[in-house]
SEVO-265352 format. One record per residue: z, y negated, x negated of N, C-alpha, C in turn; residue number from 0; residue in one letter. Coordinates in steps of 0.1 Angstrom, whole numbers. Example, Ala and Ser with C-alpha at 12.3 -4.5 7.8 and 13.67 -1.06 7.14 Angstrom:
+-------+-------+-------+-------+-------+-------+-------+-------+-------+-----+-----+
|   nc3 |   nc2 |   nc1 |  cac3 |  cac2 |  cac1 |   cc3 |   cc2 |   cc1 |   n | res |
+-------+-------+-------+-------+-------+-------+-------+-------+-------+-----+-----+
|    78 |    57 |  -132 |    78 |    45 |  -123 |    78 |    33 |  -132 |   0 |   A |
|    71 |    22 |  -128 |    71 |    11 |  -137 |    79 |     0 |  -129 |   1 |   S |
+-------+-------+-------+-------+-------+-------+-------+-------+-------+-----+-----+
***
This chain:
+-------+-------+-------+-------+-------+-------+-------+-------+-------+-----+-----+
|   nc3 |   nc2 |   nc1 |  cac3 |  cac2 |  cac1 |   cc3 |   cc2 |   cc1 |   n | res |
+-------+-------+-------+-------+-------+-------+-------+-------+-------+-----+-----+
|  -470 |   -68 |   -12 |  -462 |   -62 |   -22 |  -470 |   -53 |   -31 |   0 |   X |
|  -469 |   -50 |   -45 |  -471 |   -43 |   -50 |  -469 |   -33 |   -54 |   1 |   X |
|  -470 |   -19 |   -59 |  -466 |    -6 |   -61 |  -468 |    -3 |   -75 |   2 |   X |
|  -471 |   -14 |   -84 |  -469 |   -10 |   -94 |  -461 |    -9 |  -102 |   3 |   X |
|  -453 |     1 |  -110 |  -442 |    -1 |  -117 |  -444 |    -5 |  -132 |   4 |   X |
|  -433 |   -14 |  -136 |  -434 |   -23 |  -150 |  -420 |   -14 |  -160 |   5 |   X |
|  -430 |    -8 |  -168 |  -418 |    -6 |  -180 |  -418 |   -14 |  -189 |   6 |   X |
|  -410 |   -18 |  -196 |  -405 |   -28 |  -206 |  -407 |   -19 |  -221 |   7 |   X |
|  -411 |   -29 |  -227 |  -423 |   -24 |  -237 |  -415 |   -21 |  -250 |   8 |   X |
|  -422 |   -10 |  -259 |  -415 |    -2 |  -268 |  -425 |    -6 |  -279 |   9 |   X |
|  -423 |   -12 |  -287 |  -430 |   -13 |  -302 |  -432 |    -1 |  -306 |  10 |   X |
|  -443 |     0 |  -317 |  -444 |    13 |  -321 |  -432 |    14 |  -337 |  11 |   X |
|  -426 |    25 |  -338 |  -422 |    23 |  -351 |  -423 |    33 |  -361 |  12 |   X |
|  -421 |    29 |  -377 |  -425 |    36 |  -387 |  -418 |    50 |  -384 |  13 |   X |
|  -421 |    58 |  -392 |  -417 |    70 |  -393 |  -415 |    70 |  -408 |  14 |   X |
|  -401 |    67 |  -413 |  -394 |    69 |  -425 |  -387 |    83 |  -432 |  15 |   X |
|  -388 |    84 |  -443 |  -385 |    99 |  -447 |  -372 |    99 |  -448 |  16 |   X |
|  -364 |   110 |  -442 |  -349 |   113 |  -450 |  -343 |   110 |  -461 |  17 |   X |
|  -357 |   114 |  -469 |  -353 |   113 |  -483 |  -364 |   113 |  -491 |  18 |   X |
|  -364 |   115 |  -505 |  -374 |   102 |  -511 |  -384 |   116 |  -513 |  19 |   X |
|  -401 |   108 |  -513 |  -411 |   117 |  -509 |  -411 |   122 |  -522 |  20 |   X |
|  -420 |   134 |  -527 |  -425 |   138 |  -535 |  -438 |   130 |  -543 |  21 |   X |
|  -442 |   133 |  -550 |  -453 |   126 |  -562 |  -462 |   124 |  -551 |  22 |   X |
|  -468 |   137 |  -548 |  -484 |   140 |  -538 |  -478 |   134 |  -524 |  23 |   X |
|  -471 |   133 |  -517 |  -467 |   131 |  -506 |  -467 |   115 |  -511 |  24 |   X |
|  -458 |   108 |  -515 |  -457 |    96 |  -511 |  -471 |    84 |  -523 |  25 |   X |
|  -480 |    93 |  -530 |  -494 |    87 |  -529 |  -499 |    88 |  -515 |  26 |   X |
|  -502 |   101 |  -508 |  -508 |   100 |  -495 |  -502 |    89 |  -488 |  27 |   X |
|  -490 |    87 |  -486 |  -484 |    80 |  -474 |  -484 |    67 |  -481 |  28 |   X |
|  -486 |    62 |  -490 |  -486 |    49 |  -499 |  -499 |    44 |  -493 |  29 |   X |
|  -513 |    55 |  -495 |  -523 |    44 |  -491 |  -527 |    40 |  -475 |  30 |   X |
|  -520 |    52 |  -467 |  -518 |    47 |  -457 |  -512 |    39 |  -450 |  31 |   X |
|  -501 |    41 |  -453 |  -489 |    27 |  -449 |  -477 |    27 |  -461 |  32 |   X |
|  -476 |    17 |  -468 |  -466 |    15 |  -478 |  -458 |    15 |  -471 |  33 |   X |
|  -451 |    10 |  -464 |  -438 |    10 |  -458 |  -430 |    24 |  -456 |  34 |   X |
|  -439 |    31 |  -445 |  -432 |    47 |  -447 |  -435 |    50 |  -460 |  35 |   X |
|  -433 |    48 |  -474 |  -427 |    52 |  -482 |  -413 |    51 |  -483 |  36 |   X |
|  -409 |    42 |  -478 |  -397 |    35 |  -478 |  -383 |    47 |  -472 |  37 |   X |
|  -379 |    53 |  -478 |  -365 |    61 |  -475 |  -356 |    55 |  -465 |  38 |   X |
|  -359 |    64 |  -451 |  -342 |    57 |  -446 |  -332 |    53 |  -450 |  39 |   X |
|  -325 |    56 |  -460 |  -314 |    49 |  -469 |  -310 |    32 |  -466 |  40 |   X |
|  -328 |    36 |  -473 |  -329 |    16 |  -471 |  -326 |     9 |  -460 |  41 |   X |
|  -321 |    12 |  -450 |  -320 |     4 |  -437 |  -303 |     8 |  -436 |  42 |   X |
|  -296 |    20 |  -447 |  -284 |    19 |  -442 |  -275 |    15 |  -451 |  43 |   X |
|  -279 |    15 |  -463 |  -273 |    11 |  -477 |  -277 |    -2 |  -484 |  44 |   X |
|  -266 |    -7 |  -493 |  -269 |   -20 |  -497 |  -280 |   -16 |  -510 |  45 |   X |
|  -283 |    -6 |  -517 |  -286 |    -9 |  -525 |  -288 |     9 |  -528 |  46 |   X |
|  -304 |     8 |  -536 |  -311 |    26 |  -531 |  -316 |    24 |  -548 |  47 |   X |
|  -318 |    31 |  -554 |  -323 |    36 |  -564 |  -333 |    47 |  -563 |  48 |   X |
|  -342 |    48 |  -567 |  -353 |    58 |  -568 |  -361 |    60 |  -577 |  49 |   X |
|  -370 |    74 |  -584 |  -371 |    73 |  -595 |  -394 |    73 |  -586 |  50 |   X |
|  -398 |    69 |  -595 |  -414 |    76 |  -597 |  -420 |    76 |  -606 |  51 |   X |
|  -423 |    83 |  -611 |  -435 |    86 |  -622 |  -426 |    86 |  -633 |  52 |   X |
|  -416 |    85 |  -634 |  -405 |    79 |  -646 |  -402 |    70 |  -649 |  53 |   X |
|  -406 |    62 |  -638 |  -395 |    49 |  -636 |  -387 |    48 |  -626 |  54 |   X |
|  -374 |    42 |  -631 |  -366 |    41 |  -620 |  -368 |    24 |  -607 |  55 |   X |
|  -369 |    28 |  -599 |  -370 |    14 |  -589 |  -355 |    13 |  -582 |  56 |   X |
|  -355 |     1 |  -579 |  -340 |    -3 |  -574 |  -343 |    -9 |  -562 |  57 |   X |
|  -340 |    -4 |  -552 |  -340 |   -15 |  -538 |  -324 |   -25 |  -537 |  58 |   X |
|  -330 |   -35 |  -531 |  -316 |   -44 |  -528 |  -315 |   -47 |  -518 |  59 |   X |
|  -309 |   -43 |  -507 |  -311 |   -47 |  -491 |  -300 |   -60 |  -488 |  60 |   X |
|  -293 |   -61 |  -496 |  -282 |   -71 |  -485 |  -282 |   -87 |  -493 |  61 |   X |
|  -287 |   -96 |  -487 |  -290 |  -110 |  -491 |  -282 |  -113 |  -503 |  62 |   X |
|  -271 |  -112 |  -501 |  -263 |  -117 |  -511 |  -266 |  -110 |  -525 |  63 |   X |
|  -269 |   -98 |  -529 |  -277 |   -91 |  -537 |  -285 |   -96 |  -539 |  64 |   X |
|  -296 |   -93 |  -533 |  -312 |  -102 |  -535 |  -307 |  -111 |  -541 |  65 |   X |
|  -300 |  -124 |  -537 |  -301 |  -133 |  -545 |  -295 |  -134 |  -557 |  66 |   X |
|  -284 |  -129 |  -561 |  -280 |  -125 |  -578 |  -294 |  -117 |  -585 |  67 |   X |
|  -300 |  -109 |  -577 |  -310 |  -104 |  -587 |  -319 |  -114 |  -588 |  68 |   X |
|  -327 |  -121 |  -581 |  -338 |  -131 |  -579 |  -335 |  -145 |  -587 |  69 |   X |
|  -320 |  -148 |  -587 |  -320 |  -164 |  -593 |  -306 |  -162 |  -600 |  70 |   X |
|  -294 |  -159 |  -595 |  -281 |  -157 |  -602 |  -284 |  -152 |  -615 |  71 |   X |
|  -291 |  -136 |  -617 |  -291 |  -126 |  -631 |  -306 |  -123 |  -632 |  72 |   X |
|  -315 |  -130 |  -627 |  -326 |  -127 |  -629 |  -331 |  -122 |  -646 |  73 |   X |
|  -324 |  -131 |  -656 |  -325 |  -127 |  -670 |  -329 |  -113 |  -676 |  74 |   X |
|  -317 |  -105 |  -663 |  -313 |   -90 |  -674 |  -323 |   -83 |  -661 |  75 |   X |
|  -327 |   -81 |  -651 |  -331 |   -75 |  -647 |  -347 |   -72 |  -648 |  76 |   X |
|  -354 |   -65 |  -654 |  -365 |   -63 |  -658 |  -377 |   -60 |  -644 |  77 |   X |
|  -386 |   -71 |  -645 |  -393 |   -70 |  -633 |  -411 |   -62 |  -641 |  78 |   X |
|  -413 |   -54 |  -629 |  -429 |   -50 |  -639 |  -440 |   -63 |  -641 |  79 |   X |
|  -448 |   -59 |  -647 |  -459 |   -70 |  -653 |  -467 |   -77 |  -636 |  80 |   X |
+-------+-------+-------+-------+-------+-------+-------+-------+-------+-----+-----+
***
């Protein structure tokens, strides 16, 4: 028999902000990991708006969304260069 014990394994996970970073704050955390730029919001809402540099960006979390923006109304919604 053995005596060793097996714990069941824990991925590591991001550490997301409350709320949306500041200018200097979310360059640092951009070149380190883009993702933790990403606002908890976004995992709880369908749909997050945020501004940087003076642009506003628009997250779309819920498929049915994505896809009116992506192919339904793709027209009106302005994507960068």
């Amino acid at each position: 028999m053995s005596s060793v014990e097996t714990r069941p394994y824990t991925p590591p996970a991001l550490s997301h902000p409350d709320k949306q970073l500041g200018t200097l704050d979310f360059l640092r955390t951009l070149i380190r990991n883009p993702m933790e730029t990403w606002p908890r919001d976004l995992f709880r809402e369908d749909r997050v708006t945020n501004a940087l540099l003076g642009r506003e960006l628009e997250f779309v979390m819920r498929p049915d969304l994505v896809e009116e923006v992506l192919v339904g109304k793709s027209e009106i919604f302005r994507k960068a260069p």
